[in-house]
N, C-alpha and C positions, 0 to 999 in steps of 0.2 A: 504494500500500500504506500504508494507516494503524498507527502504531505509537504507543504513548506509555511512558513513560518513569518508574520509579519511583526516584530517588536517595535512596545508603543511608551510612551511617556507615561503612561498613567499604570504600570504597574502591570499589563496584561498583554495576551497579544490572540490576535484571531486566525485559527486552522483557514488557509485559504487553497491549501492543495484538496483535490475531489476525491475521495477515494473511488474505485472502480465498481465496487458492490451497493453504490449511493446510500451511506452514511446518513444514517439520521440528524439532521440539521447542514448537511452539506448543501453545498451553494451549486448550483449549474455554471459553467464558466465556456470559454469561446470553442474549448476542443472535450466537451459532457458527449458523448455518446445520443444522452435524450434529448440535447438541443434541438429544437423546430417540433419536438412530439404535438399534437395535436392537444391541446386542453378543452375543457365540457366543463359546462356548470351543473351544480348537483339541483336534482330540479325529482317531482311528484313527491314520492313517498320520504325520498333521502333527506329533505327538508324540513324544520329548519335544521340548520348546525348550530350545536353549542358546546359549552365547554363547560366541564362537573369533576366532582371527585368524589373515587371509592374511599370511605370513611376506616381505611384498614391501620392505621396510623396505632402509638400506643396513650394517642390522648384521643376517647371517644367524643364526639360533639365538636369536635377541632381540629380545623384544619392543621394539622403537621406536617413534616418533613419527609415523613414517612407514610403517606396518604396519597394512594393515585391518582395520577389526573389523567383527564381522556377526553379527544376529540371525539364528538359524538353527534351522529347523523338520523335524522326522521323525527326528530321531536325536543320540547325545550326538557331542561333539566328543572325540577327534579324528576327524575326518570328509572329506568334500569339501561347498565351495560347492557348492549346488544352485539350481534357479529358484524364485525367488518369497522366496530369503534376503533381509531386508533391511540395506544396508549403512549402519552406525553412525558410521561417518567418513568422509573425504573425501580424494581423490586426486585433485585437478584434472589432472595430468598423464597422469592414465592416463583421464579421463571419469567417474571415478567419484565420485557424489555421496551424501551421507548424507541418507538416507531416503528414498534409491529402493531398486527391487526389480531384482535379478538374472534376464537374461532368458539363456534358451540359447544365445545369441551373444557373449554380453560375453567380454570377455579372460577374468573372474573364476571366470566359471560352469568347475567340476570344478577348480578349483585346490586346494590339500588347507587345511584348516580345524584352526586348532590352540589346546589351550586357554589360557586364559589364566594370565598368570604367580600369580594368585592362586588361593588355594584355592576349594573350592565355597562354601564359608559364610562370607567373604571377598566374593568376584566376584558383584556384582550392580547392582542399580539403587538411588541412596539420594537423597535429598533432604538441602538445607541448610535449619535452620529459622529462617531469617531473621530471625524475628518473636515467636516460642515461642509461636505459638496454640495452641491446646485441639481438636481431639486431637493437633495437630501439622500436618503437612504441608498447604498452604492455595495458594491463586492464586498470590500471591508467590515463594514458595520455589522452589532452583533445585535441577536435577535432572542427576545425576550417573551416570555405570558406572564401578566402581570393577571396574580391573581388576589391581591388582596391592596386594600389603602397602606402608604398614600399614595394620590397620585403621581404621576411623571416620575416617580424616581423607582428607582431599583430599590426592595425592600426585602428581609429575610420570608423566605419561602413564594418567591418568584422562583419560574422556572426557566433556566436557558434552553433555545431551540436552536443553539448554534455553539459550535466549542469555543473555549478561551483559554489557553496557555498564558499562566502567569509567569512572569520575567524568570522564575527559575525553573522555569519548565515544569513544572505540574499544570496536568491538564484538569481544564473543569469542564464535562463534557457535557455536551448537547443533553439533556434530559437530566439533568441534574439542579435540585435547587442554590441559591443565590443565598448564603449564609452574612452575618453580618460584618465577619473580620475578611470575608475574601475582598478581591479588590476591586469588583464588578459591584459592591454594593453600594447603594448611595448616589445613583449618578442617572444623568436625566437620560431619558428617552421618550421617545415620541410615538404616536401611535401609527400603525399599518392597518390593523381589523378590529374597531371596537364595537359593540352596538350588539352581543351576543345576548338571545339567537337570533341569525342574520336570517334572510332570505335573499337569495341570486334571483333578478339581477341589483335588488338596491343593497348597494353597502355604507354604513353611515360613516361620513367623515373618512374614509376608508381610502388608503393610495392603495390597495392590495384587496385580494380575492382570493378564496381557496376553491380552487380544479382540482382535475383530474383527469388523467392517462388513459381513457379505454380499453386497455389492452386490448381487452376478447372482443372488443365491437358490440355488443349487446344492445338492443334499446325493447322497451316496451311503449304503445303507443307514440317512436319519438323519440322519447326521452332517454336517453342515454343510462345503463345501468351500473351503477357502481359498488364493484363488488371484492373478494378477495385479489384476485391476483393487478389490480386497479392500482397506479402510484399516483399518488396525492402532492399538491405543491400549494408553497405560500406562492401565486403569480402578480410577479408585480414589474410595471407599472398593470394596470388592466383598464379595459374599456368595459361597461357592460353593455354596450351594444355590439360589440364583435368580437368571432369567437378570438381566444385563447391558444396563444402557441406556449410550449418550456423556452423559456431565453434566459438570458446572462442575468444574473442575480436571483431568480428564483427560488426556493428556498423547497428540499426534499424531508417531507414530512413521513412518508413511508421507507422501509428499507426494502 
């Protein structure tokens, strides 16, 4: 796996090499394989998307460190895990990895989905702008779910959906929370998806959109089916009146 390494002033630095296997939180970049794939908006039954967590943590009623989160399709939270949810963190102990898909066997699948301790226009996807490019978010920048107050800033148990190498080379990797002595914490970011649960085509406030890859081709009346072997992307910039290609910055949500 090829990886390279940008070091930054502020103590941390961003995985900007792709690996080949598309890495959970990796970036699409000029020579990505899925570059130009076709994206689809999630549309009938897949709708809306939102974002919840399994309450499996060792403080019941609180959100901890140790409490799942998961991208979640066909309805608002509170809810239950269903298949094809994808999981945003990581449980080693229990098998579960951030940005795989829940299959109808896992421990997870039907456990009840609960929302997050942040409000809706609060809780979402934002970006750090490392760099202050024009229009803003760019290759570099690291990508955040801000799941509880305050706002704009990185706070403990935010979760990163993009890796960060701190200056002495430990990584803090994509699906992992945002503690309050690392160095990612505290620091403003901006929003890409907030407004959970969305519905395609309006997104509020929203420079980003979450697709997806058809693989199999599938549609029911139309509508484009999304299902296991399916990869999912943060797509950004987007239009929602045309479709969705994968391009350079794109952010891979599934592995």
């Amino acid at each position: 796996m090829f990886r390279s390494t940008l070091y930054l002033t502020v103590g941390f630095v961003i995985l900007i090499g792709v690996a080949s296997s598309y890495d959970f939180g990796s970036k699409v970049d000029n020579a990505s394989p899925d570059l130009g794939y076709p994206l689809v908006d999630f549309g009938g039954s897949q709708v809306p998307i939102d974002i919840g967590y399994w309450d499996v943590g060792p403080n019941p009623q609180i959100f901890d460190e140790e409490d799942m989160v998961y991208l979640h399709f066909g309805g608002a939270v509170p809810t239950t895990i269903n298949a094809n949810d994808i999981r945003l963190t990581t449980r080693s102990d229990l098998g579960l990895s951030a940005g795989t898909k829940v299959i109808a066997s896992d421990i997870d699948c039907d456990k009840p989905l609960k929302p997050l301790p942040a409000p809706p226009l609060t809780a979402g996807i934002y970006f750090m702008d490392l760099y202050g490019s024009s229009p803003g978010y760019d290759f570099n920048d690291a990508i955040y779910l801000k799941t509880l107050l305050p706002a704009g800033i990185t706070a403990t148990n935010d979760v990163r959906l993009s890796d960060i190498v701190h200056y002495d080379s430990t990584v803090l990797p994509a699906g992992t929370r945002v503690l309050d002595y690392h160095a990612d914490h505290n620091r403003l970011i901006i929003p890409m998806i907030i407004g959970f649960p969305i519905y395609p085509p309006v997104w509020q406030q929203s420079i980003a959109t979450i697709r997806f890859y058809n693989a199999n081709g599938n549609t029911m009346n139309g509508i484009p089916i999304y299902d296991y072997n399916d990869y999912v992307y943060i797509d950004v910039p987007f239009s929602p009146l045309s479709p969705g290609v994968v391009s350079v910055n794109d952010v891979r949500l599934t592995v």
